[in-house]
C-alpha positions in Angstrom: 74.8 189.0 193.8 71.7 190.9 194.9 69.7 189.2 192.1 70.6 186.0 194.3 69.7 187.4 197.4 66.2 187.9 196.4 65.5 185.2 194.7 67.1 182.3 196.3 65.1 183.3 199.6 61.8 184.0 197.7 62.6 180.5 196.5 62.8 179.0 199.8 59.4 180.7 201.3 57.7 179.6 197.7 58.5 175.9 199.2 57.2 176.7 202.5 60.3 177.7 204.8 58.9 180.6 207.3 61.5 183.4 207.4 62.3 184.6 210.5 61.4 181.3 212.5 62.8 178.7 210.4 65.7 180.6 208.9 67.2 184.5 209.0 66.1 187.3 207.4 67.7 190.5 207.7 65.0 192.5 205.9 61.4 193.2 206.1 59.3 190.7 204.4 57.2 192.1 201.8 59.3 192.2 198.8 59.9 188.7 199.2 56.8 187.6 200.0 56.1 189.4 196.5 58.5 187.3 194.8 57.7 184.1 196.4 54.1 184.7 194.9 55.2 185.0 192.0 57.0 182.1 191.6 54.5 179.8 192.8 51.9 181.1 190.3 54.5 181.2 187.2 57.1 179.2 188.5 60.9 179.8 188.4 61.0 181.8 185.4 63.1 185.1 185.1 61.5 186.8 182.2 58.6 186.9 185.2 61.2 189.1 187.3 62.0 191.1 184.1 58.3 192.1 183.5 57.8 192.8 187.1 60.8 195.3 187.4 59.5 197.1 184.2 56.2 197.4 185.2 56.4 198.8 188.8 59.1 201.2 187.6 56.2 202.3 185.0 54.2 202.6 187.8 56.5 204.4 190.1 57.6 206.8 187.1 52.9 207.6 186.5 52.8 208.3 189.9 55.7 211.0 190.4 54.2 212.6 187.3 50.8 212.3 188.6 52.2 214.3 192.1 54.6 216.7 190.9 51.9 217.7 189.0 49.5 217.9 191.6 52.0 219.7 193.4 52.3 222.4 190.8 49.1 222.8 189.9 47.3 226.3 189.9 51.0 227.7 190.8 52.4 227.5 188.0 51.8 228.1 184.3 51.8 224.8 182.1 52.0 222.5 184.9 51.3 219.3 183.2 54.1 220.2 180.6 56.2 221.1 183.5 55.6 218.1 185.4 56.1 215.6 182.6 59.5 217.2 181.9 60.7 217.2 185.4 60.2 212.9 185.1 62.2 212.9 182.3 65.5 211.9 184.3 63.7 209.0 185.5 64.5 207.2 182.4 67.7 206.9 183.1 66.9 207.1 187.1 63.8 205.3 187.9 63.0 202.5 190.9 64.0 200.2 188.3 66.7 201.2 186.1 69.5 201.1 188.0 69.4 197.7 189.8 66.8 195.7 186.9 65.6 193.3 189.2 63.4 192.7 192.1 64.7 194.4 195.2 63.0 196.4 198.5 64.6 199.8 197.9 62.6 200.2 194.9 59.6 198.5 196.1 59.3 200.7 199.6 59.8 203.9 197.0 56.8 203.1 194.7 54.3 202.3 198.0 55.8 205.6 199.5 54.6 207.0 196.4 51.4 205.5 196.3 50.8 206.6 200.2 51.4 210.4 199.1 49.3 210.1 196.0 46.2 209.0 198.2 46.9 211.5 200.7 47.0 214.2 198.3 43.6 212.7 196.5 42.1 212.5 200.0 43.0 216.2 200.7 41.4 216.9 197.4 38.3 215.2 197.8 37.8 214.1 200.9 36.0 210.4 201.7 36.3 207.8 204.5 37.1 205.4 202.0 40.2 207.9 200.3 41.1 208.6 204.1 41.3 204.9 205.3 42.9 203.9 202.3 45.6 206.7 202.5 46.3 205.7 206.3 46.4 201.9 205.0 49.2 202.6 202.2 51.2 204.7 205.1 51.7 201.0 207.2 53.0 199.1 204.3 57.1 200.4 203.5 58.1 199.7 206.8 57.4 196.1 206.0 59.1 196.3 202.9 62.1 198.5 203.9 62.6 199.1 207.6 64.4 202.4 207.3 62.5 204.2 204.6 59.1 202.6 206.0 59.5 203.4 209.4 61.2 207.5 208.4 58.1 207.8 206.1 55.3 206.3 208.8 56.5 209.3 211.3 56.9 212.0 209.2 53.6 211.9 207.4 51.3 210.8 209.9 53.3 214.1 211.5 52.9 216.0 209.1 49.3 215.2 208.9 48.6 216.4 212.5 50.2 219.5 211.9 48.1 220.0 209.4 44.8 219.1 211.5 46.3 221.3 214.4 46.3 224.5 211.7 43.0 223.4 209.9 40.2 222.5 211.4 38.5 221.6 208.4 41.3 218.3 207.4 40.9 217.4 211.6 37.8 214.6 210.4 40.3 213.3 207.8 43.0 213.0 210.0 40.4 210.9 211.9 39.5 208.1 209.1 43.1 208.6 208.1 44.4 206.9 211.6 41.7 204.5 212.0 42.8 203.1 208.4 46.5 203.4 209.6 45.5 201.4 212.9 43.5 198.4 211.2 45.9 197.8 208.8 48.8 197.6 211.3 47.1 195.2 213.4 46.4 193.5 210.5 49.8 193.2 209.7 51.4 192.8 213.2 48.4 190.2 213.9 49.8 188.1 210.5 53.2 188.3 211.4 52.1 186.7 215.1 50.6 184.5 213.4 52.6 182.8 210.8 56.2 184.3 212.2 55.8 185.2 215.6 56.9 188.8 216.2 60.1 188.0 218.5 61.2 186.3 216.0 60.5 189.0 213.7 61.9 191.9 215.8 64.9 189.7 216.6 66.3 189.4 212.7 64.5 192.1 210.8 65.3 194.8 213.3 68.1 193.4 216.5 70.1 191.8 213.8 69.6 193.8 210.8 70.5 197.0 213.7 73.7 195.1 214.7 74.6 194.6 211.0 74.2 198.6 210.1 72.5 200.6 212.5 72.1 204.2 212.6 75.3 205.9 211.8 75.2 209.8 211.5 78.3 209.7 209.2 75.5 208.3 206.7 73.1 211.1 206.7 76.6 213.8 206.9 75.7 214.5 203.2 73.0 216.8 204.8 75.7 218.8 206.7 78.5 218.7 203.9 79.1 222.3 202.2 80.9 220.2 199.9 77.5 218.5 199.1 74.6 220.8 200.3 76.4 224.3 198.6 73.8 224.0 195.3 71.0 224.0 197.8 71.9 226.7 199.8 73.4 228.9 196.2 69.5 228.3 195.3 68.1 229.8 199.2 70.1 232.8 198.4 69.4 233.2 195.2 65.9 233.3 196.1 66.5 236.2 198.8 69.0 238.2 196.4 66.8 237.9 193.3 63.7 239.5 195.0 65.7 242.4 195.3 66.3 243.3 191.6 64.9 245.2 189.1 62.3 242.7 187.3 64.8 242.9 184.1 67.7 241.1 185.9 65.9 238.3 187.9 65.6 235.5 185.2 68.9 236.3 183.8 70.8 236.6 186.9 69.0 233.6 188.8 69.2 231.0 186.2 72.3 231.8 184.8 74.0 232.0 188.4 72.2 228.6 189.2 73.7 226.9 185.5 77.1 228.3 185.8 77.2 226.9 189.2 75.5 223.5 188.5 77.6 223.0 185.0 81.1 224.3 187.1 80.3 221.4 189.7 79.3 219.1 186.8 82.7 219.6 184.8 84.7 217.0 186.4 84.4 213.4 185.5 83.9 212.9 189.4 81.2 215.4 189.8 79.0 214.9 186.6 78.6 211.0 187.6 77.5 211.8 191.2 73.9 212.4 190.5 72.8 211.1 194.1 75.0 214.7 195.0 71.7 216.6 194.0 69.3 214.4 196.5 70.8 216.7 199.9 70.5 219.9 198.4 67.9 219.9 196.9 65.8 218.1 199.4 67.4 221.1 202.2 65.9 224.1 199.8 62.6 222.3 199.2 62.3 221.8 202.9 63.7 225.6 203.8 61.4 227.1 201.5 58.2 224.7 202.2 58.7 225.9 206.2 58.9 229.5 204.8 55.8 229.1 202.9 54.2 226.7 206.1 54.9 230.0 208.4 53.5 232.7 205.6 50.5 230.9 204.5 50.0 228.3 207.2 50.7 224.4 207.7 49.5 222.3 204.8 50.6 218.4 204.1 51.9 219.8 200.7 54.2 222.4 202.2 55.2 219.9 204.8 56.1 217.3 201.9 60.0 218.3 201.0 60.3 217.5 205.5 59.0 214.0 204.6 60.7 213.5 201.8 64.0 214.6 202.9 63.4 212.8 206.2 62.7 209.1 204.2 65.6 209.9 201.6 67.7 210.2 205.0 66.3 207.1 206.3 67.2 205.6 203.1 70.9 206.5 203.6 71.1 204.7 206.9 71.7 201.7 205.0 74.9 202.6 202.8 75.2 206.2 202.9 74.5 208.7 199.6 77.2 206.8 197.1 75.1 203.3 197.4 72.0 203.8 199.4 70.0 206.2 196.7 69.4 203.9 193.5 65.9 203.7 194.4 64.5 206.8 195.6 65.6 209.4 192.9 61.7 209.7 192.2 61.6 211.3 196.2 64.3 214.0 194.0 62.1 214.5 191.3 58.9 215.6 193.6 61.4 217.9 195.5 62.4 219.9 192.5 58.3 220.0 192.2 57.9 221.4 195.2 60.9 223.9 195.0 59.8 225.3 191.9 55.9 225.3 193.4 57.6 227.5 196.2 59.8 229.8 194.2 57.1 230.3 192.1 55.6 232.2 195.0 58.2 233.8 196.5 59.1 235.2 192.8 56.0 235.8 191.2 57.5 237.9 189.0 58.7 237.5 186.2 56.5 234.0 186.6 59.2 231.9 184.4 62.3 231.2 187.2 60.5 229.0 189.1 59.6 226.9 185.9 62.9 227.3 184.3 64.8 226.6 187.8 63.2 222.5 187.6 64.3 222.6 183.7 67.8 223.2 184.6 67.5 221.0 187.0 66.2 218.4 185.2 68.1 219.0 182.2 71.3 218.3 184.7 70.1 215.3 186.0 68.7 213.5 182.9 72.2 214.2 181.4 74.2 213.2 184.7 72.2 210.5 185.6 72.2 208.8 181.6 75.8 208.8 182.1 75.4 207.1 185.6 72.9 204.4 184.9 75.0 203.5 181.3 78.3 203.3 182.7 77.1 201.3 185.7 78.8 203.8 188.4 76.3 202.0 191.0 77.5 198.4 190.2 80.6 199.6 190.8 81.4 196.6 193.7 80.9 194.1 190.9 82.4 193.5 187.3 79.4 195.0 185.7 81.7 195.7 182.7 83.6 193.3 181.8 85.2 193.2 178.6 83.3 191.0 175.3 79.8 191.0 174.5 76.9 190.7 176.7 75.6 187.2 177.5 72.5 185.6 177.5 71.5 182.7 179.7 70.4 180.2 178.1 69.0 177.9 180.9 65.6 177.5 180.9 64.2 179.0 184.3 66.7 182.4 183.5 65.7 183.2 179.8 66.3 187.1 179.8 69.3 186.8 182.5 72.3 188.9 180.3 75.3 190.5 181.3 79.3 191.0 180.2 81.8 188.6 180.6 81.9 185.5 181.4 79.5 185.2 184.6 76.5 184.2 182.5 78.0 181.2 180.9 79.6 179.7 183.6 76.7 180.1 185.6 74.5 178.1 182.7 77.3 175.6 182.9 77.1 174.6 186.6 73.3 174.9 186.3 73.5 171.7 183.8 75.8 170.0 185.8 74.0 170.2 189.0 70.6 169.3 187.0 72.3 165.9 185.6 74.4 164.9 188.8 73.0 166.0 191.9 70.0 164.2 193.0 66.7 166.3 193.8 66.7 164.7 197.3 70.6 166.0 198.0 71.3 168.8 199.5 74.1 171.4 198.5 75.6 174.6 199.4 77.0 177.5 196.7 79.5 179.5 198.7 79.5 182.7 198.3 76.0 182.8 197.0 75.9 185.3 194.5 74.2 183.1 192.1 70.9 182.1 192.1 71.3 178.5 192.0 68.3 178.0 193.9 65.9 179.7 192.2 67.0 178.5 188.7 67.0 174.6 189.5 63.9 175.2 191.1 65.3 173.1 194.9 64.8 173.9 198.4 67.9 175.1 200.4 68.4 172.9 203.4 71.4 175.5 205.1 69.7 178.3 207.1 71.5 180.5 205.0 72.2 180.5 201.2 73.9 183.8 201.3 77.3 183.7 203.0 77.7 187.6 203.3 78.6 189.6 207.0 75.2 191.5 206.6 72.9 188.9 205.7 75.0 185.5 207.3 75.1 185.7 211.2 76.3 182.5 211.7 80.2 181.4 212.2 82.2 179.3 210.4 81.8 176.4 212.8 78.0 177.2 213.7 77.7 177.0 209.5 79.3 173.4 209.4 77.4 171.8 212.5 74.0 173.0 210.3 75.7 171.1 207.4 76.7 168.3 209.1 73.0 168.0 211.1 71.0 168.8 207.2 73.3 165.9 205.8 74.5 168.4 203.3 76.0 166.4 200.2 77.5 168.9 198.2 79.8 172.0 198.2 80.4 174.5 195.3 83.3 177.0 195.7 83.6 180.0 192.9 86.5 181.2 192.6 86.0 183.4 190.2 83.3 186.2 191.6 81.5 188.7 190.1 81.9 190.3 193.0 85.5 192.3 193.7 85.8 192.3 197.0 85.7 188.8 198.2 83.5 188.0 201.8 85.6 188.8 204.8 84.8 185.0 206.1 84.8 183.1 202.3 88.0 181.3 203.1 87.1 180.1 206.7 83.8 178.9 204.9 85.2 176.8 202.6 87.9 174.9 204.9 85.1 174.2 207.3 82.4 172.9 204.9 85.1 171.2 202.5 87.2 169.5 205.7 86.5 165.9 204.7 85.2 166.1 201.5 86.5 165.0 198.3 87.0 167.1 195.1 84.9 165.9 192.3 86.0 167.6 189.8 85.8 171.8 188.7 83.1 173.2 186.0 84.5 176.7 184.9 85.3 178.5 187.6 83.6 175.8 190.5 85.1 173.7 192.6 82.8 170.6 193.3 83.1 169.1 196.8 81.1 166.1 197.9 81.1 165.4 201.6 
C-alpha cells in the first residue's frame, strides 16, 4: 500500500505532472522527486527501489556509528568498540528494515543524520566550507518530511546559538553556518516558486496535510506516560543513588537494578515487541543528563544533542503516534544511548565500566526486541503481512524482486498482464483503492488527480472524484476486493458506485472487478 503510494506518484512526476499544481500531494517533495529520478534514468524497474533501500540504510547505519562514536570519544574507554556495538540493533532496526522500500520517514532520518555528522566535523575542524555545508544539510528534511524537518531545523540551528552565546570561539561558525542555511533555503523556496508555486505548495503539503493530522498532543503523550517514560526516569535515579555507594556496589547495583527492570518489562509478549517503548525514555534521561552536564561544564551542541533528538523523534510522532510513527528514526535511539552513556560516564567516573555496560544492556535489549519486531512484522500490522503459504515472487517484468506471503503477489502479476494486453496505452483507468502500484509497473501516466483513494492522501469526494473521471474520459475501473489491507477506506464503497454508475462489468481477474465506462 505504501509501496504504491510512492511509486505511483513518482511515476506520474517521472512523466512530467507538477505536484502540488497539477495534482495533490500531501507530503514534502523530496523523496519523490528522488524516485521520479530514478525512474527516468533506469526506468520502471523495482530491483532499482530494492538497491536504493539497501544502500541508504547502509548509509544511515555508517553514519550513526560514525556519531555515536564521535560522541564517545575521549569519554569513554574503547569507544570505537563501544560505538560499533551500540549499532548492532540497527540490523534488525535500521531506516530501512522495517518498511524495505522507498519512503520519507527514512529518507528525512538519514539527511538528519548527515546534518549532525557535518555539524559535529565542523565543530571539530572548523572551515567555511564544513560550516556552509553543515547549515545547507540543516534546510533539506523539512522538504522531505515536514514534521521531522521542520522539529530538526529549530532545534539545531537553536542549539547552535546557545552554543555561540556560551562560546565565543564557535560565534564565526555559527556565522558561515547561517549563511549556508539561508542560500540553500532560498535556493529551495526560489525552485519551488518556480516550478510549483509556493501557495500551491503551502496549501497541500502543509493546510491540507495539517487538516489531515495535525498536531495532536495525545501523539507525543508517550513523553508524559509513567507507563512509558519509568526506564528513563529508573536510569536518572539510578544515576543519583549510585554516586552515593561505596565503589564496590555501584556496577553491581546499577546494572543489575537497570536489567532486572528492563528484562521484568520485557517478559510479556506485549512488552518485548514494543521496541519503539525505549525511544521516550531514553531520549528524557539523555536530554536530563545532557542539561546537567550543559549547566556543570557549559553549553556545547554535543550536550544539547539528546534536546534535538528528542525534539525531532517528537516531531516524528505527530504523524501516527509512538506504535506507527517510529519505524524510521530508531538510529535518533541509538545516538541517545551514545550520549547517555557519554554522560554517565562523567557523572560516574568511577568505577569507569557502568556507563559502557549501561549502552550494552541497552543494546543487548533492543537488538533482541527489535529482531523479534522487524521478523514478525509487528509494524505491518494494518496489512496481511503474514499470510499463510510461501512467499511470492513477482514475476512481471518492471517488479522483479517484488515478494511477499499470500496471494497479493500473484494476483497483482495477473491484472498487470491483463491490463498490458487489453487496455490501450492511450486509455485511461483508475485502480480503486490504490494499494498497488499499477502505475509504476505498466509504466502509464495517471490521468485522475489522485491514484491513491485514502482519507489522508485523497481530499476529494466521491462526486468531485467522478466529475474528474468523467472530464479525463476515464475508460476503465478496477475494484479489489480482496485488500491487503484490513481495514477497508472509510469512502471505498461510495467510490466505486460513483465511478462504476454506468459502466459495464467486463469480466473479474482474481480478486478484480473490471469496469469499463
Amino acid at each position: 500500500m505504501d509501496l504504491s503510494y510512492i511509486l505511483n506518484i513518482a511515476s506520474r512526476i517521472a512523466a512530467g505532472d507538477v505536484p502540488y499544481a497539477q495534482f495533490p500531494l500531501a507530503q514534502a517533495p523530496l523523496t519523490f522527486l528522488g524516485q521520479a529520478l530514478l525512474i527516468k534514468a533506469f526506468g520502471p524497474h523495482y530491483f532499482v527501489q530494492i538497491a536504493y533501500a539497501t544502500i541508504l540504510g547502509g548509509l544511515a547505519t555508517a553514519l550513526t556509528y560514525l556519531i555515536a562514536r564521535r560522541l564517545m570519544a575521549r569519554v569513554v574507554t574503547e569507544s570505537n568498540a563501544l560505538a560499533a556495538v551500540l549499532t548492532i540493533p540497527l540490523v534488525p532496526l535500521g531506516i530501512y528494515a522495517i518498511l524495505p522500500h522507498p519512503f520519507y520517514d527514512p529518507d528525512a532520518c538519514l539527511v538528519v543524520l548527515a546534518a549532525v555528522a557535518a555539524i559535529l566535523a565542523a565543530i571539530d575542524r572548523p572551515t567555511r566550507a564544513r560550516w556552509l555545508l553543515a547549515g545547507a544539510l540543516i534546510t533539506i528534511p523539512v522538504f522531505i518530511k515536514q514534521n521531522i524537518g521542520g522539529a530538526f531545523l529549530v532545534l539545531a540551528v537553536g542549539a547552535l546559538v546557545l552554543d555561540a552565546a556560551a562560546r565565543p570561539s564557535s560565534r564565526a561558525g555559527l556565522r558561515w553556518c547561517l549563511i549556508g542555511l539561508g542560500v540553500a533555503l532560498a535556493a529551495e523556496l526560489l525552485a519551488l516558486q518556480l516550478v510549483i508555486g509556493i501557495d500551491h505548495y503551502l496549501a497541500w503539503a502543509w493546510t491540507f496535510a495539517m487538516a489531515g493530522r495535525g498536531v495532536a498532543l495525545e501523539r507525543i503523550s508517550a513523553f508524559a506516560d509513567p507507563a512509558v517514560i519509568w526506564p528513563g526516569v529508573l536510569i536518572l535515579a539510578l544515576t543519583l543513588a549510585t554516586r552515593a555507594l561505596s565503589l564496590r556496589l555501584r556496577a553491581p547495583v546499577f546494572i543489575g537494578v537497570l536489567l532486572v527492570a528492563l528484562l521484568a518489562g520485557a517478559s510479556s509478549p506485549a512488552g518485548f515487541l514494543h521496541v519503539a517503548a525505549l525511544l521516550a525514555p531514553i531520549l528524557i534521561a539523555a536530554s536530563v543528563l545532557g542539561l546537567v552536564a550543559a549547566a556543570r561544564d557549559g553549553v556545547q551542541f554535543e550536550t544539547l544533542l539528546p534536546l534535538v533528538l528528542a525534539g525531532t523523534a517528537a516531531g516524528a510522532l505527530m504523524s501516527q503516534g509512538l506504535k506507527y510513527s517510529t519505524f524510521g528514526i530508531f538510529p535518533l535511539l541509538v545516538l541517545a544511548i551514545a550520549s547517555l552513556v557519554r554522560d554517565l560516564a562523567r557523572f560516574i567516573e568511577r568505577p569507569s565500566g557502568i556507563a559502557p555496560m549501561t549502552g550494552l544492556a541497552l543494546a543487548l535489549i533492543l537488538t533482541l526486541s527489535g529482531t523479534a519486531y522487524t521478523v514478525i512484522n509487528v509494524r505491518l500490522g494494518f496489512v496481511d503481512a503474514n499470510a499463510p503459504g510461501p512467499v511470492v515472487r513477482s514475476e512481471f517484468p518492471t517488479l522483479v524482486g517484488l515478494s511477499t506471503p499470500g496471494p497479493y503477489v500473484s494476483d497483482l502479476d495477473a491484472i498487470l498482464s491483463w491490463v498490458d494486453e487489453n487496455v490501450s496505452a492511450d486509455d485511461s483507468f483508475v485502480f480503486l483503492p490504490g494499494e498497488d502500484p499499477v502505475f509504476f509497473a505498466l509504466g502509464r501516466r495517471p490521468r485522475m488527480p489522485s491514484v491513491y483513494f485514502y482519507d489522508v492522501a485523497n481530499p476529494y469526494s466521491p462526486a468531485e472524484t467522478a466529475r474528474f473521471a468523467d472530464e479525463v474520459g476515464l475508460r476503465w475501473v478496477f475494484v479489489k476486493d480482496r485488500l491487503q489491507l484490513f481495514e477497508e477506506p472509510p469512502l471505498e464503497q461510495s467510490l466505486i458506485l460513483a465511478l462504476t454508475d454506468h459502466a459495464t462489468l467486463v469480466t473479474r481477474v482474481g480478486p478484480y472487478r473490471v469496469y469499463r465506462r
